[in-house]
C-alpha positions as CSV (number, residue, x, y, z in Angstrom):
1,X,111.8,89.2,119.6
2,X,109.0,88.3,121.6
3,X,105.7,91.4,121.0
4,X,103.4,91.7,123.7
5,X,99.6,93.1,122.7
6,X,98.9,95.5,125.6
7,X,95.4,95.6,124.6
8,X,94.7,97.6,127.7
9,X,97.0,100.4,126.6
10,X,96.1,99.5,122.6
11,X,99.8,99.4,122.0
12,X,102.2,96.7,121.0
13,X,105.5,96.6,123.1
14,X,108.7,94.7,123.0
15,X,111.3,95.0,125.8
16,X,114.9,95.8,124.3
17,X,118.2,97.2,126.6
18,X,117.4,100.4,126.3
19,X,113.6,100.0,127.4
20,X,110.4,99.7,126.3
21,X,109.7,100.0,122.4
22,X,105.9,100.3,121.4
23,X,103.5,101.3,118.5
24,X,100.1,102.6,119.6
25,X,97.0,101.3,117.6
26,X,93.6,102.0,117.4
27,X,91.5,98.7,115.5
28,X,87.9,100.0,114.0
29,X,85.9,97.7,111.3
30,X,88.5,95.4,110.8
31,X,91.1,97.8,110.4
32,X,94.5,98.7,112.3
33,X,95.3,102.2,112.7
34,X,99.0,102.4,113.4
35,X,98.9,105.5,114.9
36,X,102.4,106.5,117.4
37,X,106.3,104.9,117.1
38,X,107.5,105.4,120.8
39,X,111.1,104.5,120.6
40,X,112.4,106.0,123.9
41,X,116.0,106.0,123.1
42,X,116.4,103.4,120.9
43,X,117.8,104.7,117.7
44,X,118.3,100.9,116.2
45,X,116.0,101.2,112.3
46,X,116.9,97.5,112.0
47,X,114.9,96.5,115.1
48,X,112.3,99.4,114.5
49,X,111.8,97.8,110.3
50,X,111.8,94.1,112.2
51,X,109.4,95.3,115.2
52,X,107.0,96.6,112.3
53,X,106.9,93.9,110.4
54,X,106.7,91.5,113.6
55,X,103.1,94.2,113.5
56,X,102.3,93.6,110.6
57,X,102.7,89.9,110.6
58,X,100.2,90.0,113.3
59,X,97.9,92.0,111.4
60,X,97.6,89.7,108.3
61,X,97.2,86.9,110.3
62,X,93.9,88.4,112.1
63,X,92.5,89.6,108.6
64,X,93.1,93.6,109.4
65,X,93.9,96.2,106.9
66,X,96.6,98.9,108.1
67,X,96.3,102.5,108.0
68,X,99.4,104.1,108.5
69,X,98.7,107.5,110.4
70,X,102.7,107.9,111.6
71,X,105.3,109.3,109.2
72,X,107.2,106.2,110.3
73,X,105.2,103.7,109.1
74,X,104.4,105.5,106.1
75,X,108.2,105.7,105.4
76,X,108.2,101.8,105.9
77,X,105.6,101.3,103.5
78,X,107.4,103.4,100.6
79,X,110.2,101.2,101.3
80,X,108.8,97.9,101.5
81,X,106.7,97.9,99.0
82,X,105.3,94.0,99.9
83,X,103.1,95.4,102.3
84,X,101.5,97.9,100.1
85,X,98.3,95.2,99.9
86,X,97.5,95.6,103.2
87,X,96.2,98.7,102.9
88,X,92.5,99.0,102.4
89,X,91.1,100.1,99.1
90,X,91.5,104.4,98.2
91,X,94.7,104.4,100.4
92,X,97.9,105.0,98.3
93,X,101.4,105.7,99.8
């Protein structure tokens, strides 16, 4: 799965058969606000759960905290618990 940053359109986006599959983010003081899933079609939660943490991957690498804003990604986080650090301090999910 290759992710483009679209820094331009502050969205990350990978190309799958059914279209273009992107989460929108805003990045202020060293934090990542995940804040829209845009699926267009694609009902596939395996790819969704590996395109997120494919995200997330990205943002530990650059030092970023995540704030999930999305019921999707706050549904990710209850369920992978592993990723529960990244969140800054006074954020519980």
């Amino acid at each position: 799965m290759e992710i483009k940053d679209n820094e331009l359109l502050r969205q990350f986006e990978i190309i799958t058969e059914t279209g273009l599959v992107s989460i929108e983010y805003a990045i202020q003081e060293r934090k990542l606000f995940l804040t829209k899933f845009c699926s267009n079609n694609n009902e596939d939660d395996e790819l969704h759960n590996a395109f997120i943490k494919s995200v997330l991957e990205i943002a530990e690498s650059k030092k970023l905290k995540v704030v999930p804003t999305h019921a999707k990604f706050i549904n990710f986080f209850r369920k992978n618990r592993k990723f529960q650090e990244m969140l800054p301090p006074g954020i519980k999910i």
